[in-house]
C-alpha positions in Angstrom: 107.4 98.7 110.3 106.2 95.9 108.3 108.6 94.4 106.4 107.5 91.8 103.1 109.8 90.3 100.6 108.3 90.6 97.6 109.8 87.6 94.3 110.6 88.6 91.1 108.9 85.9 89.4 110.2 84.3 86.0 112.7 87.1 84.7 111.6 86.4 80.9 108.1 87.3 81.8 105.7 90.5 83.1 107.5 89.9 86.6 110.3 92.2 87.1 108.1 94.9 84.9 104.9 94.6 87.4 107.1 94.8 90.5 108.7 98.3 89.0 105.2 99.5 88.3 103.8 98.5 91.6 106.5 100.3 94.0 105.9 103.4 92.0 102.4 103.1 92.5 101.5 105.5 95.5 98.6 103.1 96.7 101.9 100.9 97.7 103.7 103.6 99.1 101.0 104.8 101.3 101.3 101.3 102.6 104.2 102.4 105.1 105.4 98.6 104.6 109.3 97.9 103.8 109.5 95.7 100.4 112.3 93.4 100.6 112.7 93.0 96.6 114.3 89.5 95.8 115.6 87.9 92.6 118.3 88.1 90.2 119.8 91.5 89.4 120.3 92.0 85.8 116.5 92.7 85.1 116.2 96.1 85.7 114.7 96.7 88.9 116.7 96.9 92.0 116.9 93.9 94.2 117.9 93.6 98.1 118.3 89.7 97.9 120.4 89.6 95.1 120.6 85.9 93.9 123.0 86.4 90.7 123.1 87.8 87.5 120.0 86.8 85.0 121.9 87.1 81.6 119.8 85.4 78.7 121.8 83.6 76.0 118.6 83.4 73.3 119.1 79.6 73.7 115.6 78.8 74.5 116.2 76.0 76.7 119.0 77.1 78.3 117.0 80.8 79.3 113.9 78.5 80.8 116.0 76.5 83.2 118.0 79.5 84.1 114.6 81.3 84.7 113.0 78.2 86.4 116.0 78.4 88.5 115.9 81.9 89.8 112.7 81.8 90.2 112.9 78.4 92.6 115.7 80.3 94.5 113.7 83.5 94.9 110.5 81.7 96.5 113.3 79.7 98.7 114.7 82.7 100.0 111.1 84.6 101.0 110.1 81.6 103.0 112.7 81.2 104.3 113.3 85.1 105.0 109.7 84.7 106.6 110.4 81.6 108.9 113.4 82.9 110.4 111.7 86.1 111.3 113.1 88.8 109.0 109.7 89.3 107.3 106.7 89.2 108.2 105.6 87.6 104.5 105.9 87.4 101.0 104.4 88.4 97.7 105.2 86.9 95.1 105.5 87.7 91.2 104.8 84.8 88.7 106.4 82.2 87.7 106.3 79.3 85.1 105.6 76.0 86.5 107.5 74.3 83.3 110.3 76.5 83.8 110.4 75.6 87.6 110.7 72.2 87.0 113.2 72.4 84.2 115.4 74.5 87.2 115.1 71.7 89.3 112.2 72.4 91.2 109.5 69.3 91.3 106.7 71.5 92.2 103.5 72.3 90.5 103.2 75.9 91.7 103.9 77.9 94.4 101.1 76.5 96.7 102.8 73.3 96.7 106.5 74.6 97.3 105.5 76.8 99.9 104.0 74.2 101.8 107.1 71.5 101.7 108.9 74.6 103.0 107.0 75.3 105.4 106.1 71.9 106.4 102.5 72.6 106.8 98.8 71.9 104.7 98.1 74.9 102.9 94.6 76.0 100.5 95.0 77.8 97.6 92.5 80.9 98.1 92.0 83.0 94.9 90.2 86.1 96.5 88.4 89.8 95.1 85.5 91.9 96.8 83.3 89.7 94.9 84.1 86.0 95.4 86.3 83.9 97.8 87.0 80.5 96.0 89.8 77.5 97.9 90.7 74.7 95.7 90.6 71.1 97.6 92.9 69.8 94.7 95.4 71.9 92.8 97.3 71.6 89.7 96.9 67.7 88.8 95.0 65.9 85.5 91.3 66.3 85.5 91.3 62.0 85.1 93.0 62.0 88.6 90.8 64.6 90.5 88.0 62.1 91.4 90.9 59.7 93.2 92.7 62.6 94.7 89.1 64.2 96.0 88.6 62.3 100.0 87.1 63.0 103.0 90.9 63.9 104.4 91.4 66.5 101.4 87.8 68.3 101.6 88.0 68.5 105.5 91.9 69.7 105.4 90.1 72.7 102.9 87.9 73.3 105.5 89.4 73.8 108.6 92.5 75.6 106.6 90.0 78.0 104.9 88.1 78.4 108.4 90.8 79.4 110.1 92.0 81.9 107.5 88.9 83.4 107.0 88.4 83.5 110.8 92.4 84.5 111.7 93.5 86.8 108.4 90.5 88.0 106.6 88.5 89.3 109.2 85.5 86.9 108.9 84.2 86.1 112.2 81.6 83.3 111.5 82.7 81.8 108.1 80.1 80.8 105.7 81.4 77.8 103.4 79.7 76.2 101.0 81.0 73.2 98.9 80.5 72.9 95.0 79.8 69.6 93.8 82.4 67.5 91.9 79.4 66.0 89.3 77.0 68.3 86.6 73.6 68.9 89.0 75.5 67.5 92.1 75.2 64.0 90.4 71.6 64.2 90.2 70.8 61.5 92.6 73.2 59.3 90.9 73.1 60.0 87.4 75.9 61.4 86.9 78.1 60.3 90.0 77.7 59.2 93.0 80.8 60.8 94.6 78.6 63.8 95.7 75.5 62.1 97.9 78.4 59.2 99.2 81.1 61.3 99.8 80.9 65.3 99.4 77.4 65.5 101.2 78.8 63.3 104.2 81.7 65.4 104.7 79.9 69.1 104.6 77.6 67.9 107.2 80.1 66.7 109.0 82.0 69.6 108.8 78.9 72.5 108.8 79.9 73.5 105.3 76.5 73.7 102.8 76.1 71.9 100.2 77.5 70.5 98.2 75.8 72.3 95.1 76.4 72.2 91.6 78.5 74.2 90.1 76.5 76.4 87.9 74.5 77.7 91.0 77.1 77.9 93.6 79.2 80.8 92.5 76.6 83.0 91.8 75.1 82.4 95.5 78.3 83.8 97.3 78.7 86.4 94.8 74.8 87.3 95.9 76.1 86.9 100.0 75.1 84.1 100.8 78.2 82.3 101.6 81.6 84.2 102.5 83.3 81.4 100.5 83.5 78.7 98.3 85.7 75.3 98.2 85.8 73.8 94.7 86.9 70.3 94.3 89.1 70.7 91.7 91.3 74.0 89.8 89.4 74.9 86.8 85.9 74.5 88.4 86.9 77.1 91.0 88.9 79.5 88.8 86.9 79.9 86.4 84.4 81.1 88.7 86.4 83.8 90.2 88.4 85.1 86.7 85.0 85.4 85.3 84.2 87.6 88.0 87.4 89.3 88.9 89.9 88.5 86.6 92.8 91.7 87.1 91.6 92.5 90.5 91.8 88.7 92.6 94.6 87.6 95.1 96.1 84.7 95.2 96.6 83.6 99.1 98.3 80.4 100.6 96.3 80.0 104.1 97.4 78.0 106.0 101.1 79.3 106.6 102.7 80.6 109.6 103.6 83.6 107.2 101.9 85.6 104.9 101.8 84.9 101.2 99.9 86.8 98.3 100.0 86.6 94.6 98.5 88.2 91.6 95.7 86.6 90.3 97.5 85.4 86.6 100.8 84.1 84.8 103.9 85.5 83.7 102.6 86.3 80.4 105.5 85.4 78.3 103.7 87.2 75.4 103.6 90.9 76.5 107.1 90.3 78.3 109.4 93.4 77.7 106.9 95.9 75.8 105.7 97.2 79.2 101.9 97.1 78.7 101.4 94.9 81.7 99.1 95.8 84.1 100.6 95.8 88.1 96.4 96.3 89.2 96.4 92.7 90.6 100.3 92.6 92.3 99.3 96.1 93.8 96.0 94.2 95.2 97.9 91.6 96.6 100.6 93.9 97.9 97.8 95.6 99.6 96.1 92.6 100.8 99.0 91.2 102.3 99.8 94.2 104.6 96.5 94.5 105.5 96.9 90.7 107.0 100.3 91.3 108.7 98.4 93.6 110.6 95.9 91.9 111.6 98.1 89.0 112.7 99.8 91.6 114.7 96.9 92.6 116.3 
């Protein structure tokens, strides 16, 4: 049987409430898969790693670090359930990145952390049946993404996103294109010459097309003409795929020797408790991670 450990996210936010919903959804139980659930007991859902007691105090600052914390421990735990062998990989519920750090967790996001456990590059892929986008930079300032954009980061995305395509998702002879990092692709200089002196170089190099501007780029896979996409930096890319499939994407880390998939938005702090949230995208990444597992296992 397939066994996953599946986080409970930020206990303040949609979480704990998602994770319910999703286990009681019969798409999840027709799964066959064992959910290892772990977190903090104390937030209403049952939990099989059971981390301690969440117990809010309605001291603001005090609740975030707690929740930061748990949170930390929780995506500790799954990895490190996963590298020992106990599960085959993790799903994991949102969390807070402010709330991570104020636990004492210096890491931007889950992509990050999981890699520094793991001790591996990873690629953030945000995935639907529409679009397949890979960021090359993650969660820093928009001033430092031209620095932080090389030839070593855009060739790391693409042999991480080749082999995942290739290995977990099925795709026999990926198709990447690469969207450009100026408006128009710099327009022969224009705008930027970062795209015909560095980006062009490094998809030939690497067989990926392009690069092409932005405004063209997403639309073309979404048509089929490339099975995915490699944005230089995080908003660029997903914008592009919440536009198309916002409630319905998965986040996946490629690049680990585990699995590891996420819903496709926040903890939404706002709807927290009245339980309107939708599980639609955690039930699509539950899915999408057991449907990996078994192709590993194949």
């Amino acid at each position: 049987m397939i066994r996953l450990a599946l986080t409970l996210g930020d206990p303040r936010g949609i979480g704990p409430e998602i994770v319910g919903k999703a286990l009681s959804d019969p798409r999840i139980g027709a799964l066959g898969a064992l959910w290892l659930v772990v977190g903090p007991r104390g937030t209403g859902i049952a939990v099989q790693e059971d981390l301690g007691a969440w117990q809010p105090t309605g001291d603001p600052v005090r609740d975030e670090q707690a929740a930061g914390r748990f949170a930390g421990q929780a995506v500790e735990c799954a990895a490190q359930m996963a590298l020992r062998g106990a599960v085959q990989g993790m799903v994991t519920a949102p969390l807070d990145k402010h709330a991570l750090q104020a636990g004492g967790y210096d890491f931007p996001g889950h992509t990050e952390m999981l890699a520094h456990l793991a001790g591996v590059p990873t690629a953030m892929m945000l995935a639907s049946d529409r679009l397949r986008v890979v960021l090359a930079t993650t969660h820093i300032a928009l001033r430092d993404v031209p620095a932080a954009v090389t030839a070593q980061v855009l060739r790391q995305a693409y042999d991480t996103t080749y082999a995942g395509l290739r290995d977990d998702l099925g795709v026999p002879s990926p198709r990447i294109a690469l969207c450009a990092l100026n408006p128009h692709a710099g327009d022969g200089g224009r705008f930027g010459h970062e795209d015909d002196e560095l980006l062009g170089p490094v998809a030939r190099a690497c067989g990926m097309a392009g690069p092409f501007p932005a405004d063209t780029v997403f639309v073309r896979a979404m048509r089929g003409e490339f099975d995915a996409v490699i944005a230089p930096y995080h908003d660029v890319g997903m914008t592009a795929i919440k536009v198309a499939s916002f409630g319905s994407a998965v986040n996946i880390t490629l690049g680990l020797p585990f699995v590891r998939t996420s819903p496709d938005h926040g903890t939404a702090l706002d709807i927290a408790g009245q339980g309107v949230a939708s599980a639609e995208s955690l039930v699509v990444a539950m899915q999408t991670a057991v449907a990996m597992v078994q192709r590993r296992l194949r």
